[in-house]
C-alpha positions in Angstrom: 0.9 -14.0 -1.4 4.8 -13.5 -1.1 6.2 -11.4 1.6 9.6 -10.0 0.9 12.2 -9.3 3.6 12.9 -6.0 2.2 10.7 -3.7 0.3 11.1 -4.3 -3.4 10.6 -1.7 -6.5 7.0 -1.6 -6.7 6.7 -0.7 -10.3 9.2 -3.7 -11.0 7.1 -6.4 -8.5 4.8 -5.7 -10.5 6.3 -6.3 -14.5 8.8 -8.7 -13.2 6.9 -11.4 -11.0 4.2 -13.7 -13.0 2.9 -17.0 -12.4 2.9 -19.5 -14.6 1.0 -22.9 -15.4 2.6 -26.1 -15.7 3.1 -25.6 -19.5 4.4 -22.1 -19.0 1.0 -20.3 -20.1 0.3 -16.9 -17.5 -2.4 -17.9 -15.0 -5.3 -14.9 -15.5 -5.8 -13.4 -12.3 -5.0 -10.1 -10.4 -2.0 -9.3 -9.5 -0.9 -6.5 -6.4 2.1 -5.6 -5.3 1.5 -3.5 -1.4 2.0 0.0 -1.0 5.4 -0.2 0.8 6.8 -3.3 -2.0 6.9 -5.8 0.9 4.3 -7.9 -0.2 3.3 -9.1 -3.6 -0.3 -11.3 -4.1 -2.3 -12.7 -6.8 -5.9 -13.4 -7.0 -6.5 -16.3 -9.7 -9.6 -15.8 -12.3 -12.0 -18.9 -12.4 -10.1 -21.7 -13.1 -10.8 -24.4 -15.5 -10.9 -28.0 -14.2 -7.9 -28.8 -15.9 -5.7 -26.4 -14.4 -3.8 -28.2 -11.3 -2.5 -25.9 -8.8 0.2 -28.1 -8.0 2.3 -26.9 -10.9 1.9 -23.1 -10.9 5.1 -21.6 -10.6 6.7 -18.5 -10.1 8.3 -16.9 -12.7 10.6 -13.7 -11.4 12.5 -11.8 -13.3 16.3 -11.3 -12.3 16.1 -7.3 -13.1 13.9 -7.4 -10.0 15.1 -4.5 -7.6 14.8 -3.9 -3.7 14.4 0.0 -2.8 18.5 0.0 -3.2 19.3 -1.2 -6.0 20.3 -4.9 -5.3 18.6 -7.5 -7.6 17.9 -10.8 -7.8 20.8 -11.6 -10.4 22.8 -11.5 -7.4 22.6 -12.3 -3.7 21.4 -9.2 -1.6 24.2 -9.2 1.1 27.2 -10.8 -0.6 30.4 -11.9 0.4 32.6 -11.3 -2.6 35.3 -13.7 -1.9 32.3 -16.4 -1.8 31.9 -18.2 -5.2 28.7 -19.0 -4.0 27.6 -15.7 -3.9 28.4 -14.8 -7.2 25.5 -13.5 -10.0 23.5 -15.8 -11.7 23.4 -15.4 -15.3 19.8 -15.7 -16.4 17.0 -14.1 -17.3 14.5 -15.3 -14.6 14.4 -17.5 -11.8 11.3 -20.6 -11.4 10.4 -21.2 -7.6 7.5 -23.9 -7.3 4.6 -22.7 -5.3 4.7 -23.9 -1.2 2.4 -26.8 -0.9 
């Protein structure tokens, strides 16, 4: 399960987020994004043996919206005179599962 700070687009949660295997393949499973887009979760299919876990990772698009229109191309609150803060440019963002 991932729990947002803000509630996201649930429509988008839902196209943009997928997990991935350590090859890049979609992991079958189910995936739900909660009523109020605050909480995204995924319930894995049977898994074979040689699927590890360990390198699942999350695959999120960066068109992914909160309710007001900030996405994750760029930081949510952002200080424009901050380089950091500045847009990514690309596609999607990886995040390795928590272990």
């Amino acid at each position: 399960m991932v729990r947002f700070e803000r509630p996201l687009d649930r429509a988008l949660a839902l196209s943009c987020i997928r997990l991935r295997d350590g090859l890049g393949h979609p992991v079958p499973g189910m995936v739900s994004v909660s009523s109020d887009g605050s909480e995204w979760s995924f319930a894995p299919a049977a898994i074979t043996a040689s699927a590890s876990r360990a390198d699942w990772r999350l695959h999120i698009a960066t068109r992914l919206e909160d309710l007001a229109g900030n996405s994750v191309r760029r930081v949510f609150d952002r200080d424009l005179r901050l380089r950091e803060d500045d847009g990514i440019d690309a596609a999607e963002v990886v995040r390795a599962l928590p272990a």
